[in-house]
LUMTIMAR-874566 format. One record per residue (C-alpha): residue number from 1; chain; residue in one letter; x, y, z. Coordinates in Angstrom, 1 decimal, always signed. Each point is the difference from the previous one (the first is absolute). Layout:
BEGIN
+-----+--------+---------+--------+--------+--------+
| num | cadena | residuo |     c1 |     c2 |     c3 |
+-----+--------+---------+--------+--------+--------+
| NUM |      A |       A |      X |      Y |      Z |
...
+-----+--------+---------+--------+--------+--------+
***
This chain:
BEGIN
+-----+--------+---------+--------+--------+--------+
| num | cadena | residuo |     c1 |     c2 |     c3 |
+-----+--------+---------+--------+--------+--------+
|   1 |      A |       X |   +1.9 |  -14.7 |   -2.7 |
|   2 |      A |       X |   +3.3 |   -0.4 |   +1.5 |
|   3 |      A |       X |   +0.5 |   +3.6 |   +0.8 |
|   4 |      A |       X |   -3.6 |   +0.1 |   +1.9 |
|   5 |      A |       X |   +1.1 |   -3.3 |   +2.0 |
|   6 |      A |       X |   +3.3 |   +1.6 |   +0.5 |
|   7 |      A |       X |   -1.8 |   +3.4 |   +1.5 |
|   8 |      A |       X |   -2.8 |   -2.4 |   +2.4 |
|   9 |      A |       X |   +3.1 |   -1.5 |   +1.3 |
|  10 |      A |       X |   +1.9 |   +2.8 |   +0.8 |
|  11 |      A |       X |   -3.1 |   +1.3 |   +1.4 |
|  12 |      A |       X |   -0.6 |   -3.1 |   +2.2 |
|  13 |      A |       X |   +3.9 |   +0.6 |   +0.9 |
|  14 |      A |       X |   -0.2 |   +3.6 |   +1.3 |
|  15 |      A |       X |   -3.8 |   -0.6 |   +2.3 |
|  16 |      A |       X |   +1.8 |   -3.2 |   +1.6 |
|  17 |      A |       X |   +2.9 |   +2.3 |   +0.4 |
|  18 |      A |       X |   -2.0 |   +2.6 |   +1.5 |
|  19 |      A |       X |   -1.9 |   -2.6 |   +2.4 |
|  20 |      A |       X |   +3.2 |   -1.7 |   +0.8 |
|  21 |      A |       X |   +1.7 |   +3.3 |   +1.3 |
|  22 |      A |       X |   -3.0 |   +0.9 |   +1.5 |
|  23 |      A |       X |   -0.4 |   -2.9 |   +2.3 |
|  24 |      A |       X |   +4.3 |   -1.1 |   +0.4 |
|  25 |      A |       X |   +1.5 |   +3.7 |   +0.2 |
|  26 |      A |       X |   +2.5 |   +1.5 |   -2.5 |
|  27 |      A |       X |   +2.4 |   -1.5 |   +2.1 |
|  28 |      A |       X |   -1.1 |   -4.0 |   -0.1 |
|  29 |      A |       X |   -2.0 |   -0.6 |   -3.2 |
|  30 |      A |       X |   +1.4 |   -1.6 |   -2.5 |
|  31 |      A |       X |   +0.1 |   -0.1 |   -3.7 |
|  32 |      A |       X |   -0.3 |   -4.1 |   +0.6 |
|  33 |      A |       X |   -3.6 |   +0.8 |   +1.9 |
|  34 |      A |       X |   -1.0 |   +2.2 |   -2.3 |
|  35 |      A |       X |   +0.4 |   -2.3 |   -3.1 |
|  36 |      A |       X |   -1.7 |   -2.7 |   +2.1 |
|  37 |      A |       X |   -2.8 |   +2.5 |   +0.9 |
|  38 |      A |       X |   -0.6 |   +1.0 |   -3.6 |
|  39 |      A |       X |   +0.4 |   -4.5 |   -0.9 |
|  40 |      A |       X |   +3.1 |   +1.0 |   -1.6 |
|  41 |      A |       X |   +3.7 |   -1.1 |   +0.0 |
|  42 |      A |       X |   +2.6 |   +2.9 |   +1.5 |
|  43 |      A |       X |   +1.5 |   -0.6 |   -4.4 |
|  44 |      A |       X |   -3.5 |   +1.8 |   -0.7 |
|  45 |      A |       X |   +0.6 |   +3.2 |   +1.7 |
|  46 |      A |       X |   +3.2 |   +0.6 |   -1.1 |
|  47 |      A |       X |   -1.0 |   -1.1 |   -4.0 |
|  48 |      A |       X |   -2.5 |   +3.1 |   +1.1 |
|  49 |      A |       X |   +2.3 |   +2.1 |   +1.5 |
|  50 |      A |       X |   +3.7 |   +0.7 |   -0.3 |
|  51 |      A |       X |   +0.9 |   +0.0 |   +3.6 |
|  52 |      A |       X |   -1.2 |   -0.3 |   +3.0 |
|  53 |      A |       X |   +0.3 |   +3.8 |   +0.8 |
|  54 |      A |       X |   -2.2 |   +0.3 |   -3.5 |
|  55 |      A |       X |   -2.9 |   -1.9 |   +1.9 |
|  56 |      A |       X |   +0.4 |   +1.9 |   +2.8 |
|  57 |      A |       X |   -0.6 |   +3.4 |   -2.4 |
|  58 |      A |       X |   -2.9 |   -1.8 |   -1.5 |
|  59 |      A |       X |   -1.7 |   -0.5 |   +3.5 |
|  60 |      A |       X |   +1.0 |   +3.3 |   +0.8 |
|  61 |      A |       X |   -1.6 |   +1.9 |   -3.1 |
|  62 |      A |       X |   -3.5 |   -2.4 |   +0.4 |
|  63 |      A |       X |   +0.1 |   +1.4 |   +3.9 |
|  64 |      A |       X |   +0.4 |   +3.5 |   -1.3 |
|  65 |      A |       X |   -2.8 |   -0.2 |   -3.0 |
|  66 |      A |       X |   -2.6 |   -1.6 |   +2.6 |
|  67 |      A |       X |   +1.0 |   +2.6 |   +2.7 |
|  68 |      A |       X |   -0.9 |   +2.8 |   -2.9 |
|  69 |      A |       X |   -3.3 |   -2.2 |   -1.1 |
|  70 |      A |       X |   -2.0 |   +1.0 |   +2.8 |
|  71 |      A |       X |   -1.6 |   -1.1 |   +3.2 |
|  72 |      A |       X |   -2.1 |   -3.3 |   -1.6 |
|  73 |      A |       X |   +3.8 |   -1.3 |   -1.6 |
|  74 |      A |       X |   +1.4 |   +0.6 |   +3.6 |
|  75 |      A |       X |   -2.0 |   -3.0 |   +1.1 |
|  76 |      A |       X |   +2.4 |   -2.4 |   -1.0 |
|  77 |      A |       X |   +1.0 |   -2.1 |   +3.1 |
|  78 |      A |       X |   +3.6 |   +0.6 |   -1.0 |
|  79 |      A |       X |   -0.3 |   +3.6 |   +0.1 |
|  80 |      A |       X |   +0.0 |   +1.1 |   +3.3 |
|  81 |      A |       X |   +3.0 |   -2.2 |   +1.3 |
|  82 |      A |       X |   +2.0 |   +1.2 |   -3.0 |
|  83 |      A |       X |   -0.3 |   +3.6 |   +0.8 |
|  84 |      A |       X |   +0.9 |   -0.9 |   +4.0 |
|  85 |      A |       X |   +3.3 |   -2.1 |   -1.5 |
|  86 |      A |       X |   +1.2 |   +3.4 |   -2.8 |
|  87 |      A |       X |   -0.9 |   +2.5 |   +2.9 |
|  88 |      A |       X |   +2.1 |   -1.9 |   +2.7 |
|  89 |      A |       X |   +2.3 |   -0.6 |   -2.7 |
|  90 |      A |       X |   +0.3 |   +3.8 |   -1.3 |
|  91 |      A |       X |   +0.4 |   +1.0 |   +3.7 |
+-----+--------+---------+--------+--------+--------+
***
């Protein structure tokens, strides 16, 4: 039980993280907005994560499995502002 609650909230964690960074830039969201997103405390991401550059990775990997998925995953209103923010940002 405490290992599936511990998975849904990290899952909750990383789609407000995605949402977040979406809609504030890479530049201006915060791990405080995200956690407040997700109805968390900032405490839960990092008991989830061991950094702040691990979350990052996290969102990152989630970006890249839905960018695989196909075209019905690339829905998400978080995607297409994501892949403006890593192209400007790989640029």
């Amino acid at each position: 039980m405490r290992q599936k609650r511990k998975a849904e909230t990290r899952s909750l964690l990383v789609e407000a993280g995605l949402t977040v960074f979406a809609e504030h830039g890479l530049e201006l969201a915060t791990l405080d907005d995200v956690a407040a997103t997700a109805g968390f405390t900032k405490g839960a991401i990092y008991r989830q994560f061991p950094s702040k550059g691990a979350f990052l990775l996290a969102l990152f990997e989630q970006y890249a499995a839905v960018a695989r998925s196909g075209s019905a995953a690339r829905q998400a209103p978080w995607f297409i502002p994501l892949t403006i923010q890593f192209a400007s940002q790989a640029t």
